[in-house]
PANUVEX-65101 format. One line per field, with one value per residue: x, y negated, z of N, C-alpha, C in turn. Coordinates in steps of 0.001 Angstrom, whole numbers, plus 500000, padded with zeros to 6 digits. Last residue first. Layout:
! residues N
n_px (X, ...)
n_py (Y, ...)
n_pz (Z, ...)
ca_px (X, ...)
ca_py (Y, ...)
ca_pz (Z, ...)
c_px (X, ...)
c_py (Y, ...)
c_pz (Z, ...)
//
This chain:
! residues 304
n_px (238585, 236164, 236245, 236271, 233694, 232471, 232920, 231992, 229148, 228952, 231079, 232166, 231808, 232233, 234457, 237189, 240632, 242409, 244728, 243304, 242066, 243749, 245376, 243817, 243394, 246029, 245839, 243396, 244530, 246069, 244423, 243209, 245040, 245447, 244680, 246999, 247896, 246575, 246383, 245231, 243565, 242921, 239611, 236667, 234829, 231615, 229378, 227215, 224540, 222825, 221528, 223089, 225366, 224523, 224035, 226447, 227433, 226995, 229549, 231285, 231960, 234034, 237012, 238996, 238445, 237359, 236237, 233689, 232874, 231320, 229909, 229947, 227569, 225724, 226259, 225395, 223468, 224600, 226821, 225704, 224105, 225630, 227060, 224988, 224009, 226590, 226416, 224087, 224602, 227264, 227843, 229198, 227184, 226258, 228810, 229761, 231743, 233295, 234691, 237089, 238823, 241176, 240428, 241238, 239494, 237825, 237009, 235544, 235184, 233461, 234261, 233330, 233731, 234982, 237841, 238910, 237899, 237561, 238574, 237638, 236696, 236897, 236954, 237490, 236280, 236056, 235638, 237091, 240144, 242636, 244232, 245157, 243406, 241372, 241882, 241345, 238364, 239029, 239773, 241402, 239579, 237043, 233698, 232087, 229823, 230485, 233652, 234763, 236934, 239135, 238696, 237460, 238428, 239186, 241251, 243462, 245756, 247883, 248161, 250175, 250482, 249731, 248494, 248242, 246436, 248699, 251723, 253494, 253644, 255292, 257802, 258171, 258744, 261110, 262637, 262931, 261194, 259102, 258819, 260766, 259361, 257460, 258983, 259378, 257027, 255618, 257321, 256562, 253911, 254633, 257744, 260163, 262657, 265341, 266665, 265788, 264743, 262559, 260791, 260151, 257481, 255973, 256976, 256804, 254542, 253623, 254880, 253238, 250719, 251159, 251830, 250822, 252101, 252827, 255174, 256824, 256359, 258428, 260911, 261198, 261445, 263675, 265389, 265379, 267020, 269073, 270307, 269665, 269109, 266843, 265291, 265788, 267237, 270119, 271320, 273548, 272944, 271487, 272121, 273209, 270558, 269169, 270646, 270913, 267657, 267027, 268462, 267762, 264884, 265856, 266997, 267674, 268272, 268442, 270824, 271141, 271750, 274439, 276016, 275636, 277610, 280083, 280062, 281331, 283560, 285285, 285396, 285049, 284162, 282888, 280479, 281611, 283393, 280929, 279727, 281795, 281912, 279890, 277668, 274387, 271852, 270198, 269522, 272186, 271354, 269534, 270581, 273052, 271588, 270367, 272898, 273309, 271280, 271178, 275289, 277456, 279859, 283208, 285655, 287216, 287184, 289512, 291421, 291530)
n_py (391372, 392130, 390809, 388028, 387781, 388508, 386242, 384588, 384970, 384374, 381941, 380612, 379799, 381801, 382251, 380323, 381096, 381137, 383215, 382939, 384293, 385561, 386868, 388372, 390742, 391945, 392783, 394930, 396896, 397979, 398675, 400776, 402048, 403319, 403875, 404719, 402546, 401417, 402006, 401217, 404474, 406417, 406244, 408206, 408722, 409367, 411143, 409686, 409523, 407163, 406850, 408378, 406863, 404713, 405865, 406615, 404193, 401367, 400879, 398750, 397195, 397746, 399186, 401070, 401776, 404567, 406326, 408455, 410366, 410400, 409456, 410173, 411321, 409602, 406737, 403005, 402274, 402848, 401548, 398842, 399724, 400037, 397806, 395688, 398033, 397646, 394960, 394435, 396422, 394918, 391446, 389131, 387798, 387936, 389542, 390505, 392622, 394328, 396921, 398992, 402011, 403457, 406361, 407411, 405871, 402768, 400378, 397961, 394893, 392127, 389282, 386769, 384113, 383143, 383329, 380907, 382171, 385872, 389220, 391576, 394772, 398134, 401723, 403865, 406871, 409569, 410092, 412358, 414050, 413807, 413106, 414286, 413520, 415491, 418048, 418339, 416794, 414961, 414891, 413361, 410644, 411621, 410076, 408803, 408680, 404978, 403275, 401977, 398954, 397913, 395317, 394136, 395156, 396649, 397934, 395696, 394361, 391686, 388402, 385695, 382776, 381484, 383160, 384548, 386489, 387898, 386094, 384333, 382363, 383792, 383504, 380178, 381273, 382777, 380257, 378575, 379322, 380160, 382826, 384671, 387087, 387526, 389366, 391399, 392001, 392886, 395703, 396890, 397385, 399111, 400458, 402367, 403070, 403760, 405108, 407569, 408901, 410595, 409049, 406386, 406107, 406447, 404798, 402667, 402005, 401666, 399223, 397417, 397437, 396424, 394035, 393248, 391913, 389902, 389138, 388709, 391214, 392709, 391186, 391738, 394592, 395080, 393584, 395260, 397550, 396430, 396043, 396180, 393786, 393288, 395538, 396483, 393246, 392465, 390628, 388506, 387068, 385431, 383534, 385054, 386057, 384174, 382678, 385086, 385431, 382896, 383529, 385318, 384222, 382080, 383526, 386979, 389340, 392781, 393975, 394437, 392947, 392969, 391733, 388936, 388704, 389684, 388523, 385953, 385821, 387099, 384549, 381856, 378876, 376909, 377139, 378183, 380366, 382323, 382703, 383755, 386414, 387316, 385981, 385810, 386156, 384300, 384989, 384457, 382062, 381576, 382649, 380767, 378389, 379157, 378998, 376368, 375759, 376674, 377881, 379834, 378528, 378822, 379851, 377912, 376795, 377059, 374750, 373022)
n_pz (287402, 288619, 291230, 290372, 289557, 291771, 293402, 291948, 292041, 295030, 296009, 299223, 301577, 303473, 303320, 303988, 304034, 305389, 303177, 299587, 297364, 295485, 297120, 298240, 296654, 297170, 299806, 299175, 297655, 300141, 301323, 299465, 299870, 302180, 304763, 306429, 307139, 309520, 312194, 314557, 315069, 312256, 310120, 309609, 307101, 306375, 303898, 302111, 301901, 302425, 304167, 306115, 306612, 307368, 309865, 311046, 311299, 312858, 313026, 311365, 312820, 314455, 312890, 312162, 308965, 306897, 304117, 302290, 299958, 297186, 294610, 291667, 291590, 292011, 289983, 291818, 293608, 296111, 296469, 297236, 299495, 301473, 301607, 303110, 304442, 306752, 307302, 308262, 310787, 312399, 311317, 309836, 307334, 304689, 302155, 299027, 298057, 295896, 294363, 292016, 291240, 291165, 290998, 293569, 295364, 295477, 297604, 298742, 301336, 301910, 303671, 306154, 308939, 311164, 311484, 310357, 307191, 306902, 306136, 304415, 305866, 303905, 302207, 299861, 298326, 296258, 293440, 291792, 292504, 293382, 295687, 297843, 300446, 299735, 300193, 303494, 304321, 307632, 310518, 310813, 310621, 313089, 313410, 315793, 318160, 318375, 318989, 321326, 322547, 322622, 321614, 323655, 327177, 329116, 328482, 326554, 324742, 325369, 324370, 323485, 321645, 319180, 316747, 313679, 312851, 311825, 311240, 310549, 312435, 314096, 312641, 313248, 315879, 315777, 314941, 317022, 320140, 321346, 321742, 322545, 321798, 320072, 318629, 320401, 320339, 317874, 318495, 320193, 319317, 316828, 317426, 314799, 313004, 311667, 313176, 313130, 310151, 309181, 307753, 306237, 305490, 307513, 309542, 308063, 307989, 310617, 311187, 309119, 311006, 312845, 312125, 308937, 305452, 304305, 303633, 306013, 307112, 305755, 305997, 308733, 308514, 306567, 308815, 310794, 309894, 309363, 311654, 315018, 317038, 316936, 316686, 319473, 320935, 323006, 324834, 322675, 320020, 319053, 318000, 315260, 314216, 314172, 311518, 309608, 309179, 307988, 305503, 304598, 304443, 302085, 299814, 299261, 296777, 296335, 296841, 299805, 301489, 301783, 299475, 300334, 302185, 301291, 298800, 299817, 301659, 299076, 297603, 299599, 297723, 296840, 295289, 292716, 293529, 294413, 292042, 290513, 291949, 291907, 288546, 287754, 287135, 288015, 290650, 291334, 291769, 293480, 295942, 296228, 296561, 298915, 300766, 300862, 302214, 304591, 304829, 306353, 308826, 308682, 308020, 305774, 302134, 299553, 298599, 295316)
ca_px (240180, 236506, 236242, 237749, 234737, 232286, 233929, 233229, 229473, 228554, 229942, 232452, 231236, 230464, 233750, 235806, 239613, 241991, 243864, 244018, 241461, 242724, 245600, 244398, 242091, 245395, 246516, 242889, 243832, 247156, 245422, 242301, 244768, 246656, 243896, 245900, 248555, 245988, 247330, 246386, 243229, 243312, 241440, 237521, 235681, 232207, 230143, 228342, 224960, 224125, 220969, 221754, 225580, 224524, 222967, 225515, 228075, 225588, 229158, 230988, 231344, 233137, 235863, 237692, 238799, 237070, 237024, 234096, 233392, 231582, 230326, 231493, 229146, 226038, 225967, 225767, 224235, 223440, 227129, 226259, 223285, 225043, 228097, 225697, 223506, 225732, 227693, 224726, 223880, 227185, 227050, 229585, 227220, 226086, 228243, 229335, 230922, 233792, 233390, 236720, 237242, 240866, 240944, 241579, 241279, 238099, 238171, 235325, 235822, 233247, 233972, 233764, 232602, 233291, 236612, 238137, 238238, 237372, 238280, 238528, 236818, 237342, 236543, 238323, 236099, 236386, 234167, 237096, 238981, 242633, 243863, 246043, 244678, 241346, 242462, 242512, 239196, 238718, 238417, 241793, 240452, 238173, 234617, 232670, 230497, 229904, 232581, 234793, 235434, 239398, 239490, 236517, 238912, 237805, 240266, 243078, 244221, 247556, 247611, 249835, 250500, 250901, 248090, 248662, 245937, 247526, 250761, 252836, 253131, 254410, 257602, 257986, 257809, 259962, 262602, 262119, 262318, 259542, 258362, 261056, 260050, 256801, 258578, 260024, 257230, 255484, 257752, 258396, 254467, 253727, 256678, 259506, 261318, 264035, 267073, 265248, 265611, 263812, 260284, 262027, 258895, 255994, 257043, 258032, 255151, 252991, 255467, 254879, 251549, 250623, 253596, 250817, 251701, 251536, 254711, 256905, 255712, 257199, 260042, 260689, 260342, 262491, 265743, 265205, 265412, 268426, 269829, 270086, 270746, 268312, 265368, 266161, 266302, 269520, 269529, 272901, 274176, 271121, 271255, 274067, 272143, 268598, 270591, 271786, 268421, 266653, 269127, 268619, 265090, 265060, 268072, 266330, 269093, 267159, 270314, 271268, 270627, 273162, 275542, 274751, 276341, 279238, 280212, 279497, 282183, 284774, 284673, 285954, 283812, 284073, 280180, 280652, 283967, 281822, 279217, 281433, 283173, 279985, 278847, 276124, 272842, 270657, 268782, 272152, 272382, 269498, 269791, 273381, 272261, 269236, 272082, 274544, 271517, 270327, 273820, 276738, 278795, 282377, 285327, 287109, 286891, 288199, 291152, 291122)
ca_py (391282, 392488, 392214, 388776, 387105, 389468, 387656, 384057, 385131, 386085, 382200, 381607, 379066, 381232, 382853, 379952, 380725, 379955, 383030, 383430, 384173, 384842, 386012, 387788, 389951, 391424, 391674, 393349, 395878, 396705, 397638, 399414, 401831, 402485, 403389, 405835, 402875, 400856, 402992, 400625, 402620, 406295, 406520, 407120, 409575, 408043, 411467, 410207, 410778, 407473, 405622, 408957, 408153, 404761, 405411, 407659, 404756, 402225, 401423, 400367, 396331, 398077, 398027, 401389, 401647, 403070, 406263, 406720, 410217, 411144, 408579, 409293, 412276, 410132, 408249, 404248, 401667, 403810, 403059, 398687, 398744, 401317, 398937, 395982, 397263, 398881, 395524, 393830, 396119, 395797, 392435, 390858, 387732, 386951, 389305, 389000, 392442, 393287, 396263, 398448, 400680, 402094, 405220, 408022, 406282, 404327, 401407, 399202, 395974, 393530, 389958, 387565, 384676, 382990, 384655, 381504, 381346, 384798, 387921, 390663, 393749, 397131, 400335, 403229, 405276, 409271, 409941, 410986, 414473, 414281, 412066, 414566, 413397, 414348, 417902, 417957, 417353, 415024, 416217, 414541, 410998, 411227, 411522, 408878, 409565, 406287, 403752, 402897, 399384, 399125, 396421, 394612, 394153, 395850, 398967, 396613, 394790, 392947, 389123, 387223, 383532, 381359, 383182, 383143, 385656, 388092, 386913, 385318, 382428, 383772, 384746, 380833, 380040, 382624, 381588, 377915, 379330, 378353, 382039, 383405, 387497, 386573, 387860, 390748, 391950, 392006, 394169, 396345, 397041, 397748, 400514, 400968, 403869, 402436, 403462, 407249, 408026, 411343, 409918, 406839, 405732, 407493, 406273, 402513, 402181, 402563, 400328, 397955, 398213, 397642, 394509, 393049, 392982, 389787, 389980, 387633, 390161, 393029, 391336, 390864, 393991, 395638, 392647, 394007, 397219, 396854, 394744, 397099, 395473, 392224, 394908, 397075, 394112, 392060, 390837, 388847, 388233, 386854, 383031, 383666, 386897, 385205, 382166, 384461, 386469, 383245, 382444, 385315, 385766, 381953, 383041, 385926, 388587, 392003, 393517, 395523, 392713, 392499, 392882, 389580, 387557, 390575, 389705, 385581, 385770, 387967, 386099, 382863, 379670, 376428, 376743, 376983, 379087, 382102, 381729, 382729, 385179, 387041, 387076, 385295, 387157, 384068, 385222, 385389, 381861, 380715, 383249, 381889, 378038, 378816, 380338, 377543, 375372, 376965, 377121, 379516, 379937, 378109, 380112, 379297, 376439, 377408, 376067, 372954)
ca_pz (287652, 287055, 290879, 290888, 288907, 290990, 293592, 292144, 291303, 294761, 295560, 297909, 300409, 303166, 302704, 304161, 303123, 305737, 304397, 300530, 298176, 294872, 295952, 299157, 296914, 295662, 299519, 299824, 297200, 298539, 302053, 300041, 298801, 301645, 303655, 306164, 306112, 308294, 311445, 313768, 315584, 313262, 310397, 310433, 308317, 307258, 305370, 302290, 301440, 300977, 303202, 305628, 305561, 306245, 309234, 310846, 310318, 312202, 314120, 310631, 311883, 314693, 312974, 313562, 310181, 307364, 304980, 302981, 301314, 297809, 295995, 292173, 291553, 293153, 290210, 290807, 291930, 295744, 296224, 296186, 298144, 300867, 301244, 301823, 304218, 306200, 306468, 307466, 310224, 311528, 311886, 310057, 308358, 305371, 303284, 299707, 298649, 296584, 295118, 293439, 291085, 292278, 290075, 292301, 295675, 295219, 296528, 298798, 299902, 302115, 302569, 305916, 307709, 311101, 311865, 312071, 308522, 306546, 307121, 304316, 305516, 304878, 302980, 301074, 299310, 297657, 294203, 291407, 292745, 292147, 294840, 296510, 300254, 299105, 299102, 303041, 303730, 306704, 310129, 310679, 309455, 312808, 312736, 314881, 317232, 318733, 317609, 320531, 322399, 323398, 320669, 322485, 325164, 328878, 328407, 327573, 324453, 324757, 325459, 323051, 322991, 320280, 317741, 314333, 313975, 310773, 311701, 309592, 311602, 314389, 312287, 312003, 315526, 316330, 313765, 315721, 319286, 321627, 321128, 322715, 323442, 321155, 317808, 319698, 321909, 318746, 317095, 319601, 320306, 316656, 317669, 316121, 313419, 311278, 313535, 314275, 310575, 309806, 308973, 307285, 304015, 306337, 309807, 308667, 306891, 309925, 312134, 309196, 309178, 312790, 312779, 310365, 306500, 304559, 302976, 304452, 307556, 305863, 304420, 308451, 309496, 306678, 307019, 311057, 310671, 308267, 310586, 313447, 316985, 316448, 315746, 318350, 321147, 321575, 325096, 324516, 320820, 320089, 318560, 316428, 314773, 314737, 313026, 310143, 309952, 309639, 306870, 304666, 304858, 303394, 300876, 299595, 298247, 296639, 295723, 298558, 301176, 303161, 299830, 298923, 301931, 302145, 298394, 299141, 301963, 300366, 296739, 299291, 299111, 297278, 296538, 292788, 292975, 294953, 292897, 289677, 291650, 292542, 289139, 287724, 286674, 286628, 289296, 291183, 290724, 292026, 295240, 296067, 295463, 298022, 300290, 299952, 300646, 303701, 305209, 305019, 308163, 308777, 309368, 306061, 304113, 300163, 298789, 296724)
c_px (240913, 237840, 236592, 237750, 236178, 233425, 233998, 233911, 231270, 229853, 230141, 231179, 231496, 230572, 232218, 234938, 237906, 240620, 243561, 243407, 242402, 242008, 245391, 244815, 242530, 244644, 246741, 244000, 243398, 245875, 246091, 243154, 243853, 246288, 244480, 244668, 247667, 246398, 246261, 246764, 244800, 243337, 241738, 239071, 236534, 233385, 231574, 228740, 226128, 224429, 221892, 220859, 223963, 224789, 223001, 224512, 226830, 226159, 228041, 229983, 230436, 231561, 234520, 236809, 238228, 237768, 236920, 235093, 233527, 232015, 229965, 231313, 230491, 227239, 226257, 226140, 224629, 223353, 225355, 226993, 224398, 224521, 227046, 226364, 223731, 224960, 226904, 225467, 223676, 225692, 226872, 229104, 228394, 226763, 227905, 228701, 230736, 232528, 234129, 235499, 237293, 239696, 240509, 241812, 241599, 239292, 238155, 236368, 235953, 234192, 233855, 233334, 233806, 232654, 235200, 237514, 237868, 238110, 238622, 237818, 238235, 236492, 237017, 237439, 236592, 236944, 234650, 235610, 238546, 241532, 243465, 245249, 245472, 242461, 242025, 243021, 240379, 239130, 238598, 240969, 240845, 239020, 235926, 233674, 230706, 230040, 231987, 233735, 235536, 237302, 239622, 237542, 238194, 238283, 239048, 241994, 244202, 246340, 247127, 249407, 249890, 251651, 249604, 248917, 246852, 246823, 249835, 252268, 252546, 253779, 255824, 257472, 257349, 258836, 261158, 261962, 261700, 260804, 258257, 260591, 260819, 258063, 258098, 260259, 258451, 256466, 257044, 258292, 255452, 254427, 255785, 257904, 261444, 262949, 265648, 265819, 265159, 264586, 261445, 261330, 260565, 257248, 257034, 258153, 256615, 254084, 254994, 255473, 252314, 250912, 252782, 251619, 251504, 251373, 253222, 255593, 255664, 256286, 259294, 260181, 259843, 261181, 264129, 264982, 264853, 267193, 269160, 269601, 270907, 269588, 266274, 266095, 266666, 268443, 269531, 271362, 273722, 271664, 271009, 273160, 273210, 270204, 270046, 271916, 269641, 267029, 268558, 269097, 266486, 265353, 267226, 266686, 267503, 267349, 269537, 270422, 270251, 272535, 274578, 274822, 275624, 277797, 279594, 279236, 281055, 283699, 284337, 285135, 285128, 284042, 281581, 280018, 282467, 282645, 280065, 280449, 282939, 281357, 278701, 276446, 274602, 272117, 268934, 270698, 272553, 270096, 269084, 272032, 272393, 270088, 271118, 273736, 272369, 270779, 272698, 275864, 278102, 281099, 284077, 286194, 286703, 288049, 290012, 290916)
c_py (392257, 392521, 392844, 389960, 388178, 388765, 388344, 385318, 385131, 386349, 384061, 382184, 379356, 380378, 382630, 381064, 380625, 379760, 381423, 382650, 383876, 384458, 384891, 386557, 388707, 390111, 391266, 392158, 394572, 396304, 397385, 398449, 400196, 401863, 402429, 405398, 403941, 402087, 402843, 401516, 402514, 404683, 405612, 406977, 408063, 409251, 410143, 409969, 410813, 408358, 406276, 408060, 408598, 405911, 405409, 407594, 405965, 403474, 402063, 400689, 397909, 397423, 398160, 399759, 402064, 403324, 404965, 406626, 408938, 411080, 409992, 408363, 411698, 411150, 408514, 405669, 402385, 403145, 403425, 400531, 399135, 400716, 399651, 396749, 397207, 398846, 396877, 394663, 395771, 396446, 394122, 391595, 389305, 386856, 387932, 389389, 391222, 392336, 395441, 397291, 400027, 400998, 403864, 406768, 406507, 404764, 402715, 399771, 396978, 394248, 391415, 388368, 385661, 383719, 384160, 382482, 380882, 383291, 386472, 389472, 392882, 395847, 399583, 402233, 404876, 407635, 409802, 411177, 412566, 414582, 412642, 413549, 413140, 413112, 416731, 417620, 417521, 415895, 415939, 415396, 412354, 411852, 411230, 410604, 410083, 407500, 405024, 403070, 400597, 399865, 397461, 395631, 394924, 394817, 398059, 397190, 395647, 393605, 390592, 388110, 384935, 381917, 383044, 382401, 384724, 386472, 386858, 386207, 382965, 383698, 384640, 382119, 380298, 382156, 381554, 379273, 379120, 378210, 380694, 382773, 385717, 386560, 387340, 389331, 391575, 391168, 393314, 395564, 396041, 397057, 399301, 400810, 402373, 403572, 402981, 405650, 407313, 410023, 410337, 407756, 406857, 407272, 407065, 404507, 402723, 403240, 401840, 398721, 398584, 398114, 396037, 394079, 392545, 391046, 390150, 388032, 388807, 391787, 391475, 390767, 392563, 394650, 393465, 393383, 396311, 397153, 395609, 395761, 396110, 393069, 394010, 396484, 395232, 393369, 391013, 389351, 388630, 387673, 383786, 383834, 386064, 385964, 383001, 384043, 385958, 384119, 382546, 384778, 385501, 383152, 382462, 384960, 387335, 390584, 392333, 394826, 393544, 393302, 393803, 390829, 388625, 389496, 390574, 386984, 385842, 387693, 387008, 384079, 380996, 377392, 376592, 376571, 377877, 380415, 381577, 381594, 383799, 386014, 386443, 386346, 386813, 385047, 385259, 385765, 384016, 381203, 382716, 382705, 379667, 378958, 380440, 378643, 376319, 376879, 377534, 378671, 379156, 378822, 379062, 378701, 377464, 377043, 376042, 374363)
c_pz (287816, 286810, 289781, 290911, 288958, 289714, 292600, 292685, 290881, 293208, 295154, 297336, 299082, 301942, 302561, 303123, 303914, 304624, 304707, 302250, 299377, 296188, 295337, 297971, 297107, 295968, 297989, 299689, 298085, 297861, 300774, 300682, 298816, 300408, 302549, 305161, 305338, 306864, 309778, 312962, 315245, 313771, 311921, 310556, 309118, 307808, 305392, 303439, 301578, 300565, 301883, 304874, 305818, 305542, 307788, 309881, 309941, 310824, 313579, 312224, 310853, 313711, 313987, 313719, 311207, 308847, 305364, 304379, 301024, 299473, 296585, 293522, 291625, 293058, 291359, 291027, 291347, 294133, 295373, 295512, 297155, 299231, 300662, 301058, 302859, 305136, 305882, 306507, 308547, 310500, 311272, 310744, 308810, 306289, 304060, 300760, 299721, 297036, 295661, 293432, 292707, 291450, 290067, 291720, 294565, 294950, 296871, 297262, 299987, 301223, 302536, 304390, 307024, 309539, 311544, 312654, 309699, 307568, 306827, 305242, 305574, 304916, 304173, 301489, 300314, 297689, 296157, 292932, 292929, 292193, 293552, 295213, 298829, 299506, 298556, 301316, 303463, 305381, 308435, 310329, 309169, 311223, 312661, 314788, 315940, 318056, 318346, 319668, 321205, 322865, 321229, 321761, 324644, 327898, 328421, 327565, 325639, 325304, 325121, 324447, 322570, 321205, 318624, 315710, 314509, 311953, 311441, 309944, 310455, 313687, 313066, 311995, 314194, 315835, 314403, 314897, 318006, 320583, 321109, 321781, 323289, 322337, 318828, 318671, 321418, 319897, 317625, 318959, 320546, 317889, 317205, 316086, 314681, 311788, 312834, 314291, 311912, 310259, 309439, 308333, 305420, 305454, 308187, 308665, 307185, 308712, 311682, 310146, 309055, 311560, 312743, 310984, 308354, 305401, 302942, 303370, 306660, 306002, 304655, 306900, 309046, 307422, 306324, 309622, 310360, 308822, 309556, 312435, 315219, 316197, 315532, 317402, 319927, 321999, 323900, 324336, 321794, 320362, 319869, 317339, 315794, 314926, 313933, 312120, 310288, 310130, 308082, 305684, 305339, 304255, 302114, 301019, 298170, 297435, 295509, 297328, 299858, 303047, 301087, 299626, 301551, 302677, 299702, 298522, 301097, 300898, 298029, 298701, 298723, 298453, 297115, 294319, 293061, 294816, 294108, 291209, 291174, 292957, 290829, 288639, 286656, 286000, 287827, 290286, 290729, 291167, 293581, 295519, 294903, 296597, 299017, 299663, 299722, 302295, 304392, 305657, 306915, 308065, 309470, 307660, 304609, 301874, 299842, 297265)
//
């Protein structure tokens, strides 16, 4: 029987194509087992330099039919685009991946985009089924999208805070034990929340039961669990712009260590603490309820 031409792959052919490439078959071999031509299942695979993932695969398909007309930067370059979305498969938020984007392709102006762009790309036909899907891997899920203005809590500033740039430069190089990443991990609905603290050098990490996210609270807990141990391995504390940090002054006079702040979206600047929380994430994933996680159930995962 000779092969069907001019007809696109489906899920299945794809699912079959990443099955069978786990299993180290050829491209001739899955070629003949889908009744296909060695050409199509050679520029299938090669897409995707290696890494083929036939979900990924197929929403970029129909995202390519779908958007000939009005393509944005991300439908225009596919290798943008095959990036953006891993990202988001991934657990990153479009602020990450526009982060990651700058440090991994500082010279490549095709993979460079804004948080912005990528939003304004997953919401530009959110009635569409990809859409619909890529919504879903947003950190907030959220249907509709109303960007942050000067009266949005996310426009609200931390009193004087220190910015990241004031901060030494040789704790950058990671060779000096006693510098602290902190965050929280958000709970469901936002109603309850976890505390994590990593050290850059040699990622100890805290994992802190909070009642409540008041900043207060949070201060609170963070200092309780530094003042535990020597004062020659708590040195600095880097932290978003939460405002959950606002009594920052306070705790550096409960701790002794100077609060620098990284830039608003620019997570990547706590890169350490952003791969431990999608650890955390693991063992905890979203929709979780942190009020009913016991103390003993983190300190479980901390040892982890």
């Amino acid at each position: 029987m000779k092969p069907k031409k001019h007809r696109r792959l489906t899920l299945k052919e794809r699912v079959v194509i990443e099955t069978l490439l786990q299993e180290n078959k050829t491209k001739s071999y899955i070629a003949n087992k889908l009744n296909r031509s060695r050409s199509t299942i050679t520029r299938e695979v090669n897409k995707w330099g290696g890494d083929y993932s036939a979900t990924l695969a197929n929403w970029n398909a129909k995202d390519d039919y779908l958007n000939k007309r009005n393509r944005d930067k991300i439908s225009t370059y596919n290798r943008l685009k095959i990036y953006v979305y891993r990202g988001l498969l991934s657990g990153w938020s479009p602020e990450q991946i526009s982060g990651r984007l700058k440090l991994n392709y500082p010279n490549d102006p095709i993979m460079s985009i804004s948080y912005e762009a990528i939003y304004t790309h997953i919401y530009a036909h959110r009635q569409a089924r990809l859409n619909r899907k890529l919504i879903t891997l947003l950190p907030y899920k959220k249907t509709q999208r109303r960007r942050a203005n000067a009266k949005s809590k996310r426009g609200v500033k931390i009193k004087d805070q220190t910015s990241i740039d004031h901060r030494p430069k040789h704790i950058e190089k990671r060779e000096e034990i006693g510098h602290w990443e902190g965050d929280l991990v958000i709970g469901k609905a936002q109603e309850s929340a976890i505390g994590t603290l990593v050290e850059r050098k040699a990622r100890y990490t805290f994992i802190i039961k909070l009642k409540n996210r008041k900043s207060s609270t949070v201060r609170k807990g963070f200092a309780k669990e530094f003042n535990q141990i020597n004062k020659l391995f708590t040195k600095t504390l880097t932290y978003d712009n939460g405002m959950e940090m606002a009594e920052h002054k306070q705790f550096s006079n409960n701790t002794g260590m100077p609060v620098y702040f990284a830039h608003p979206y620019s997570s990547w600047e706590r890169g350490t603490n952003e791969n431990t929380n999608g650890l955390i994430r693991r063992f905890f994933p979203k929709g979780t309820d942190f009020n009913k996680v016991t103390e003993k159930e983190l300190k479980i995962v901390q040892k982890n």
